[in-house]
KOLGU-4560 file (N, C-alpha, C; in nm, 3 decimals, padded with zeros to 5 digits):
<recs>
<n_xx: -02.816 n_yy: -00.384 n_zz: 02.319 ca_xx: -02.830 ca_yy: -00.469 ca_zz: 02.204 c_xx: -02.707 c_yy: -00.559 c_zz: 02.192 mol: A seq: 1 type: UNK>
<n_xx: -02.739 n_yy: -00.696 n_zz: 02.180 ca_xx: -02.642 ca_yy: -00.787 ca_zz: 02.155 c_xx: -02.547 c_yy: -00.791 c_zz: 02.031 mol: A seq: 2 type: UNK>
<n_xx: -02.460 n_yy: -00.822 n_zz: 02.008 ca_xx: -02.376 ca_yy: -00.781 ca_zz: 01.872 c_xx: -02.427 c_yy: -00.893 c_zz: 01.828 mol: A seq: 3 type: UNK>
<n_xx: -02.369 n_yy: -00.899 n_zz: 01.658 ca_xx: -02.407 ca_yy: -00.947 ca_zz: 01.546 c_xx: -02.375 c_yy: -01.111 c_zz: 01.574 mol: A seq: 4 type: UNK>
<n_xx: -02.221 n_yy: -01.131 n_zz: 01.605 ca_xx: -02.141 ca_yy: -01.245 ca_zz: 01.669 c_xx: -02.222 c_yy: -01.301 c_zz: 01.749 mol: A seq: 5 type: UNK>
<n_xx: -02.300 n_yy: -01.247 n_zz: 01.840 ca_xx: -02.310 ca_yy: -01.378 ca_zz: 02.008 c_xx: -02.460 c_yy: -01.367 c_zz: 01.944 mol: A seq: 6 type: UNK>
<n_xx: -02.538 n_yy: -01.313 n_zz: 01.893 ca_xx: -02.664 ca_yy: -01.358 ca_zz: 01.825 c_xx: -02.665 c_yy: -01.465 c_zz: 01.768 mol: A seq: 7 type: UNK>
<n_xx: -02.584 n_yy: -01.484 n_zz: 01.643 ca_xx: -02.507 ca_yy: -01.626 ca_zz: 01.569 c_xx: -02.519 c_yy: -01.696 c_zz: 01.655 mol: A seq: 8 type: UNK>
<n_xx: -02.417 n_yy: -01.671 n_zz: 01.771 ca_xx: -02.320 ca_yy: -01.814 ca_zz: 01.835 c_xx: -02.490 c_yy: -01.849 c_zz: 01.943 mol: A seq: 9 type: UNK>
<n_xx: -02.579 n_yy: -01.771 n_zz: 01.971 ca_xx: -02.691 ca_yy: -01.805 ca_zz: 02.036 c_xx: -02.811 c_yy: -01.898 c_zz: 01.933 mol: A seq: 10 type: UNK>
<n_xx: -02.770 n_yy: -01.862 n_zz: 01.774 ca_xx: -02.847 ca_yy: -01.957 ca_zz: 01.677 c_xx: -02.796 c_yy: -02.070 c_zz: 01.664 mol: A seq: 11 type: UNK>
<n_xx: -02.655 n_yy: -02.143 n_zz: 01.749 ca_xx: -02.610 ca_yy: -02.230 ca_zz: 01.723 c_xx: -02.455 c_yy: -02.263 c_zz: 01.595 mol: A seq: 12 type: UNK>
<n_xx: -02.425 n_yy: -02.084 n_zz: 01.564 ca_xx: -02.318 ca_yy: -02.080 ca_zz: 01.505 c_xx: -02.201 c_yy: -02.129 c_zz: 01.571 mol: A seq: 13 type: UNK>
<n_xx: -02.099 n_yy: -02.147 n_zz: 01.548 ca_xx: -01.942 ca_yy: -02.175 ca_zz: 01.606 c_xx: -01.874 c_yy: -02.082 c_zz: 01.498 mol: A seq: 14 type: UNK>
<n_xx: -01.755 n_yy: -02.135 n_zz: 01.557 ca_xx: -01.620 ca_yy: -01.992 ca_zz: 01.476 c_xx: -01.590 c_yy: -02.115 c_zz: 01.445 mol: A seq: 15 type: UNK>
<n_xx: -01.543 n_yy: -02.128 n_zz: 01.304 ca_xx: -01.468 ca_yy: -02.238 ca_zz: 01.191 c_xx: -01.427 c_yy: -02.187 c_zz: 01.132 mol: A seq: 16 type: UNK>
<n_xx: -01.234 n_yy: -02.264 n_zz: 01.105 ca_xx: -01.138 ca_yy: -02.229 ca_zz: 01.083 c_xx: -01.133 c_yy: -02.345 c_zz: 00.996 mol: A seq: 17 type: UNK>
<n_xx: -01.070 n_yy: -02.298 n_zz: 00.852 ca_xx: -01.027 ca_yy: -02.388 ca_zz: 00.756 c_xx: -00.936 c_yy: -02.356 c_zz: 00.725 mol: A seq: 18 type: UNK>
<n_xx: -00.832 n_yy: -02.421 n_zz: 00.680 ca_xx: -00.683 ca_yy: -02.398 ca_zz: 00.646 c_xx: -00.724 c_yy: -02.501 c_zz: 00.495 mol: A seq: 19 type: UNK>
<n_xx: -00.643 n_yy: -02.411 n_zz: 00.395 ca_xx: -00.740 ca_yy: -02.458 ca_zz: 00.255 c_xx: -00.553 c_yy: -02.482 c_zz: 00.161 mol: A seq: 20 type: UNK>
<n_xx: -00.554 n_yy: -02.573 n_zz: 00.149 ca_xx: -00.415 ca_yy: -02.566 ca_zz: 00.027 c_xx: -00.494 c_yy: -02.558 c_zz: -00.068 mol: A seq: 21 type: UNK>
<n_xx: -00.398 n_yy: -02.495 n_zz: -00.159 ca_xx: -00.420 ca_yy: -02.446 ca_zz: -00.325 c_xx: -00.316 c_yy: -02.502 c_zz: -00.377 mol: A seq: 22 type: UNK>
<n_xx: -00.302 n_yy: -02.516 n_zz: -00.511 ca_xx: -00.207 ca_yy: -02.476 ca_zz: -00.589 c_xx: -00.160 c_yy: -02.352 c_zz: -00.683 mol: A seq: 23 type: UNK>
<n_xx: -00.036 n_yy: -02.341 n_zz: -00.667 ca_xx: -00.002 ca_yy: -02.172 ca_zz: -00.776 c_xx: -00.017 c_yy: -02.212 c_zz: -00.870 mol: A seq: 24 type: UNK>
<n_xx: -00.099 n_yy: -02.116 n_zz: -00.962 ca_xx: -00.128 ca_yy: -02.099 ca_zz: -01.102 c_xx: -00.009 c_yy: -02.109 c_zz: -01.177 mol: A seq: 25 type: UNK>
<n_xx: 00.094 n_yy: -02.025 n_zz: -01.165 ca_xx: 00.236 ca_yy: -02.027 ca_zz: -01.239 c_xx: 00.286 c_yy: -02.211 c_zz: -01.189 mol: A seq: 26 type: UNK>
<n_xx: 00.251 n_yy: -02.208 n_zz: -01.086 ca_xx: 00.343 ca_yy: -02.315 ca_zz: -01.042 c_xx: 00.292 c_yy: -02.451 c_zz: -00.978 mol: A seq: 27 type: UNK>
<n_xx: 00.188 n_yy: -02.572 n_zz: -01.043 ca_xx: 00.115 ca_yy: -02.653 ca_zz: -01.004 c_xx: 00.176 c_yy: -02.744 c_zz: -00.903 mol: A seq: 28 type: UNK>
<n_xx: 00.340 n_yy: -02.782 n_zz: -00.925 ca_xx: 00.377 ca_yy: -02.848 ca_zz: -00.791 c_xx: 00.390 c_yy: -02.789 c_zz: -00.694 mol: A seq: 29 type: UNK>
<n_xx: 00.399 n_yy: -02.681 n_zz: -00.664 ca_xx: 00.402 ca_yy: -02.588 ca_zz: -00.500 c_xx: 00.244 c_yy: -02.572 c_zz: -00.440 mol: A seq: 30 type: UNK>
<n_xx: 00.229 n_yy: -02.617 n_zz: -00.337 ca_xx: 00.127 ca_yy: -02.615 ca_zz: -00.247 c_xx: 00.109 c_yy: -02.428 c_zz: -00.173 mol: A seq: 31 type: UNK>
<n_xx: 00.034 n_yy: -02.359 n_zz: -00.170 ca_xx: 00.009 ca_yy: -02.252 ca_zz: -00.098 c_xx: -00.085 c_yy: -02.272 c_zz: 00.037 mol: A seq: 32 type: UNK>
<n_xx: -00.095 n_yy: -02.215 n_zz: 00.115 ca_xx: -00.163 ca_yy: -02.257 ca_zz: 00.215 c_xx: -00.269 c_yy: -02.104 c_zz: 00.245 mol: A seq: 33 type: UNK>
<n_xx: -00.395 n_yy: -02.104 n_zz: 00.293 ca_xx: -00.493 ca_yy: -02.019 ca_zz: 00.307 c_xx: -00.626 c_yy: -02.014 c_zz: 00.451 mol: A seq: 34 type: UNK>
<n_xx: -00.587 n_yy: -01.933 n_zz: 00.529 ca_xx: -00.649 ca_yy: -01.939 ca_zz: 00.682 c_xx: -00.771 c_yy: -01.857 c_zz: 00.626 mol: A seq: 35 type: UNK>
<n_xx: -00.913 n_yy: -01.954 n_zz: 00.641 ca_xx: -01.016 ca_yy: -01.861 ca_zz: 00.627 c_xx: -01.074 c_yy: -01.882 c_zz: 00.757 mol: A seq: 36 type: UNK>
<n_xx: -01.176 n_yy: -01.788 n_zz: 00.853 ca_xx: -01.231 ca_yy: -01.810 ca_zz: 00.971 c_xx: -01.328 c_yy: -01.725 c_zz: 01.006 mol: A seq: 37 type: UNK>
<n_xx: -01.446 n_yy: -01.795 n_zz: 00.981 ca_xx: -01.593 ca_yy: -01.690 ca_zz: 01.038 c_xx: -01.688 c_yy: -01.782 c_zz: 01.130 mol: A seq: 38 type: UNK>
<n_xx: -01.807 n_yy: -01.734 n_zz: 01.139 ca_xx: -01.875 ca_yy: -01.837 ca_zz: 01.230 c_xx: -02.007 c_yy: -01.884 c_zz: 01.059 mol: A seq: 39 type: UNK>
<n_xx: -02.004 n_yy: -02.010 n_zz: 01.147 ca_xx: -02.036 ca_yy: -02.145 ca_zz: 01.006 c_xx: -02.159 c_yy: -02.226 c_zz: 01.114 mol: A seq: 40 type: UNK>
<n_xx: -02.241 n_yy: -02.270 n_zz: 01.023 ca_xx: -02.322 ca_yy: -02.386 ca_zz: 01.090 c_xx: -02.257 c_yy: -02.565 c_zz: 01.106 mol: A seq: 41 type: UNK>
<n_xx: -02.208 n_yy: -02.592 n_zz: 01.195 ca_xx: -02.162 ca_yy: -02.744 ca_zz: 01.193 c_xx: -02.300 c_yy: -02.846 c_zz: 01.186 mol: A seq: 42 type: UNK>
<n_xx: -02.328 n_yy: -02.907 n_zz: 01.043 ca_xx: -02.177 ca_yy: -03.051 ca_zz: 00.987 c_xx: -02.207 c_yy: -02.965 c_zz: 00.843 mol: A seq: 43 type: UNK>
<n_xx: -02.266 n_yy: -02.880 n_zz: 00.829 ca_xx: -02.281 ca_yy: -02.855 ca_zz: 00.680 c_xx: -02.226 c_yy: -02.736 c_zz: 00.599 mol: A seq: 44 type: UNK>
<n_xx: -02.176 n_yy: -02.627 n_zz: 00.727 ca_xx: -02.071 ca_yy: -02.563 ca_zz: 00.682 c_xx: -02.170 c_yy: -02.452 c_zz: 00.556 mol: A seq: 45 type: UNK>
<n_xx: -02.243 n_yy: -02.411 n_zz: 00.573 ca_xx: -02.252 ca_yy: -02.301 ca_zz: 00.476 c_xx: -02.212 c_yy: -02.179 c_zz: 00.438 mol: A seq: 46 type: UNK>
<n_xx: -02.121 n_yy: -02.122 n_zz: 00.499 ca_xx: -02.077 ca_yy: -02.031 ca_zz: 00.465 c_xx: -01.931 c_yy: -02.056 c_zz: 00.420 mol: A seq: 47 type: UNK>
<n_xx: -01.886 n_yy: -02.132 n_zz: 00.447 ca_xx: -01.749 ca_yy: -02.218 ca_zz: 00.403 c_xx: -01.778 c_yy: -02.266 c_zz: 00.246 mol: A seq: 48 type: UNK>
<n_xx: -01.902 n_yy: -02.349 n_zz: 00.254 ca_xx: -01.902 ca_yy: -02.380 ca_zz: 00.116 c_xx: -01.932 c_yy: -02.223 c_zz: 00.019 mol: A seq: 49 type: UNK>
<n_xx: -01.991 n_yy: -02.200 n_zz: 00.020 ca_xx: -02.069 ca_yy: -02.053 ca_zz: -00.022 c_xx: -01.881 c_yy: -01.951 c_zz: -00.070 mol: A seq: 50 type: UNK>
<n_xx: -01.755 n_yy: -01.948 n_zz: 00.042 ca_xx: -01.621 ca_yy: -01.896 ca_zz: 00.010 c_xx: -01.600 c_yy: -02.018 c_zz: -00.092 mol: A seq: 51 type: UNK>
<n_xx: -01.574 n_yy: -02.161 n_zz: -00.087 ca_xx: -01.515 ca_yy: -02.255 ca_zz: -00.153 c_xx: -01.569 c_yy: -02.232 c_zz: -00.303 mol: A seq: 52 type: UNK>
<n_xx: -01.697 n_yy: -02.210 n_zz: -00.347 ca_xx: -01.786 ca_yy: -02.213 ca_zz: -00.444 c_xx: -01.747 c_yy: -02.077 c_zz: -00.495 mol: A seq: 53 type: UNK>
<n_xx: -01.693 n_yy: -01.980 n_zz: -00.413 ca_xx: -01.661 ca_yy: -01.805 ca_zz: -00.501 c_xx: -01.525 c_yy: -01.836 c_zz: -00.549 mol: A seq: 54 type: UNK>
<n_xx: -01.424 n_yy: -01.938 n_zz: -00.472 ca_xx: -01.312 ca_yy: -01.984 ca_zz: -00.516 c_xx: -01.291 c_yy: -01.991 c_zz: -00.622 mol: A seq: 55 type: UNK>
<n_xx: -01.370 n_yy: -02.121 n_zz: -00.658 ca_xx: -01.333 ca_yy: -02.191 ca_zz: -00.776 c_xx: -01.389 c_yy: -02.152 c_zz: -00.902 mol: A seq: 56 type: UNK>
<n_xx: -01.481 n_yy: -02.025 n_zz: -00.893 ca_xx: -01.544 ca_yy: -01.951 ca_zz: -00.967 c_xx: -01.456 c_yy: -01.852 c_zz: -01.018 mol: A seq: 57 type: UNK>
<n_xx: -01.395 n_yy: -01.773 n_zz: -00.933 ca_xx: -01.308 ca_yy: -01.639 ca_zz: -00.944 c_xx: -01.158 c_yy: -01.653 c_zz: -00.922 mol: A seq: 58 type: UNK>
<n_xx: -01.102 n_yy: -01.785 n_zz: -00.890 ca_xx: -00.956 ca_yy: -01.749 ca_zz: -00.841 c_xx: -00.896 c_yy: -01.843 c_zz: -00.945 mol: A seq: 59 type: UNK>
<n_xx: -00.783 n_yy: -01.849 n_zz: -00.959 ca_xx: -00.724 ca_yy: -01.939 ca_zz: -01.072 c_xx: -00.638 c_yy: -02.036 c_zz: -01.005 mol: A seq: 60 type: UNK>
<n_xx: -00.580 n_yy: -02.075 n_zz: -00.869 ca_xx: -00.531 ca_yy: -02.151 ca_zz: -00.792 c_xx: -00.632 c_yy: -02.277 c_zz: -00.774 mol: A seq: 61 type: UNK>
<n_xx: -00.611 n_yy: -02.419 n_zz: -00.826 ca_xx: -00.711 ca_yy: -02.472 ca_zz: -00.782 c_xx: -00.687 c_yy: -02.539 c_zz: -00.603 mol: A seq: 62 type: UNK>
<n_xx: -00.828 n_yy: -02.559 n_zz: -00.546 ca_xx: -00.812 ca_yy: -02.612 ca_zz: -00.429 c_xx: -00.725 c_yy: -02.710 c_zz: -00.461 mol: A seq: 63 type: UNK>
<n_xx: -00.650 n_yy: -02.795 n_zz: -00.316 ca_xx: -00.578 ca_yy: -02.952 ca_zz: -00.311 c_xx: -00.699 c_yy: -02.983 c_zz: -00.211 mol: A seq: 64 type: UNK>
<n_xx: -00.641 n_yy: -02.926 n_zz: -00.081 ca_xx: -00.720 ca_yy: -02.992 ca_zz: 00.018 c_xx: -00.818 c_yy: -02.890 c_zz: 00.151 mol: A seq: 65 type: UNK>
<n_xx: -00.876 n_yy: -02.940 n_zz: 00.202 ca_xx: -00.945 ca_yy: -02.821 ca_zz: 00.291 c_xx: -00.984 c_yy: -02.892 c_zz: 00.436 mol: A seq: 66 type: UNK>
<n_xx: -00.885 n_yy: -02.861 n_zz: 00.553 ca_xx: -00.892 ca_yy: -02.955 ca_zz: 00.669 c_xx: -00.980 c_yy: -02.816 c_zz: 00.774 mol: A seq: 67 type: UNK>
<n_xx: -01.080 n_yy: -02.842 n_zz: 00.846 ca_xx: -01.161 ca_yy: -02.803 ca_zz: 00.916 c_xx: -01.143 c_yy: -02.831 c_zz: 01.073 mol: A seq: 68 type: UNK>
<n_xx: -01.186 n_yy: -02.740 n_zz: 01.131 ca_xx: -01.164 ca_yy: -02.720 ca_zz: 01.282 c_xx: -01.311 c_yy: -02.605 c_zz: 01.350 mol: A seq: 69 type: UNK>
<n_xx: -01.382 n_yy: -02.668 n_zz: 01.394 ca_xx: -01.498 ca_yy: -02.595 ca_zz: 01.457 c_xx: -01.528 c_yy: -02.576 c_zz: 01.605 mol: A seq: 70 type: UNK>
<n_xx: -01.561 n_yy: -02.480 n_zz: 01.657 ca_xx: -01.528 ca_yy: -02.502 ca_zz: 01.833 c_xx: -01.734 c_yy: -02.405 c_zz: 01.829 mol: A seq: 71 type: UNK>
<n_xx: -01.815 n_yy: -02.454 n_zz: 01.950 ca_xx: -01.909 ca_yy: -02.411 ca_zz: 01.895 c_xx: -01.797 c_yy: -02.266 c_zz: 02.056 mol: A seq: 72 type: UNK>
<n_xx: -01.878 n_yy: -02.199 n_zz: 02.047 ca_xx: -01.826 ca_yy: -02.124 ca_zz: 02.143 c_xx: -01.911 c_yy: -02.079 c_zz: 02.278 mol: A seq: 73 type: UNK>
<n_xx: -02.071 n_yy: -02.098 n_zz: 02.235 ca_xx: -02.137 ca_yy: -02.156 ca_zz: 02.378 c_xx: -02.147 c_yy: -02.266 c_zz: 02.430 mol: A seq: 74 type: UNK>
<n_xx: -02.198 n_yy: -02.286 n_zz: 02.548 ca_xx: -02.174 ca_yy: -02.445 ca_zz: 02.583 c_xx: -02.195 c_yy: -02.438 c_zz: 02.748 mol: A seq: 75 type: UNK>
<n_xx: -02.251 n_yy: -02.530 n_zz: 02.832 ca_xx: -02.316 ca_yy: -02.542 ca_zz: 02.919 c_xx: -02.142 c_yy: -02.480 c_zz: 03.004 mol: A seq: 76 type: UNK>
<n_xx: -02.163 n_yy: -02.424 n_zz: 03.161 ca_xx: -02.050 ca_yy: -02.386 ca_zz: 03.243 c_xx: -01.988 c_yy: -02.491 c_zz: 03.277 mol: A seq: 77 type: UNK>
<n_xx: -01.880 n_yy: -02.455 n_zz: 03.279 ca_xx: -01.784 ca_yy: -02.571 ca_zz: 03.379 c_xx: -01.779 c_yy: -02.535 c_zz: 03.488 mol: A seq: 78 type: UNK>
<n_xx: -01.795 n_yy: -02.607 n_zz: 03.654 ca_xx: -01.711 ca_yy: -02.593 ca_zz: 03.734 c_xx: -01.660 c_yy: -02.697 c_zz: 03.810 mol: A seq: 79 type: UNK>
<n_xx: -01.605 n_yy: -02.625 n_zz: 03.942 ca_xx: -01.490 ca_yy: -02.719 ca_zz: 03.949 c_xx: -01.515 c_yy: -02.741 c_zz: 04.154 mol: A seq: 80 type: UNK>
<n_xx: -01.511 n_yy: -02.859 n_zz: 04.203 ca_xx: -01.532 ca_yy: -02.791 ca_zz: 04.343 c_xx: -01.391 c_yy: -02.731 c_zz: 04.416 mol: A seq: 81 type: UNK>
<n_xx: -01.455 n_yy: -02.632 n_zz: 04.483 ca_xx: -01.320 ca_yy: -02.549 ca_zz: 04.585 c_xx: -01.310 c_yy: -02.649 c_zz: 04.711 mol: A seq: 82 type: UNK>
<n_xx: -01.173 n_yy: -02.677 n_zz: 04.676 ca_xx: -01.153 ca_yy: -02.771 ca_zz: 04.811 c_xx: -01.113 c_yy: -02.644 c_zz: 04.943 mol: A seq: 83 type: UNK>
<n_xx: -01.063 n_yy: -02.556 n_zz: 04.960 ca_xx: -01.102 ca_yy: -02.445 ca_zz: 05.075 c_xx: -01.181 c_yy: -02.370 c_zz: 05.055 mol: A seq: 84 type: UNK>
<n_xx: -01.230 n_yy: -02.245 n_zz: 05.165 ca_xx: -01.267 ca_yy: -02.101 ca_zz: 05.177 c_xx: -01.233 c_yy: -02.026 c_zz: 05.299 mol: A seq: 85 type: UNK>
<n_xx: -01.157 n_yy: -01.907 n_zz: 05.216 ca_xx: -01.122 ca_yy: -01.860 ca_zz: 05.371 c_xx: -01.183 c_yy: -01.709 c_zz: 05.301 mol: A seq: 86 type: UNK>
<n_xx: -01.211 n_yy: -01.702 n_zz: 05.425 ca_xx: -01.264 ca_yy: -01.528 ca_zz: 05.474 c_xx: -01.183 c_yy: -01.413 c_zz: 05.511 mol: A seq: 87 type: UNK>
<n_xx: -01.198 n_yy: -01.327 n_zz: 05.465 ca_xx: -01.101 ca_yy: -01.160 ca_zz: 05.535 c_xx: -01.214 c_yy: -01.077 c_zz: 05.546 mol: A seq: 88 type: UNK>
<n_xx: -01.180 n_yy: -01.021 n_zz: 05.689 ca_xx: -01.252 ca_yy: -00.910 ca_zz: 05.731 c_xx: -01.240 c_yy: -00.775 c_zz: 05.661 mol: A seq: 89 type: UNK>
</recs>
């Protein structure tokens, strides 16, 4: 049985990484910074929005900014040609 992960990444999931600034509640000019990273559907991001939306519901830091990075993680093979081949007996 295939795990939970490469099922996803076979529906067309990727692993997306958002790096999310906040601001501190005590302290509105200091920027905090926040690494969230699961596998997400690219361009619409639902499970990203779905964390962003529990955010601003439950946490008292408001967002600043939220910069995104998505890699899908299947993807047709690369290769490469072998310019030799040598043989051992």
């Amino acid at each position: 049985m295939a795990s939970r992960d490469f099922q996803r990444m076979l529906a067309g999931y990727g692993l997306t990484t958002a790096n999310i600034f906040y601001r501190m509640p005590d302290h509105p000019n200091l920027l905090q910074n926040y690494v969230w990273q699961d596998y997400d559907l690219h361009p619409d991001y639902p499970a990203l929005r779905k964390f962003l939306d529990f955010w601003s519901r439950t946490l008292d830091g408001g967002v600043h900014s939220v910069t995104v990075a998505h890699a899908g993680l299947i993807r047709p093979a690369q290769w490469r040609m072998v310019g030799r081949e040598f043989r051992l007996n």
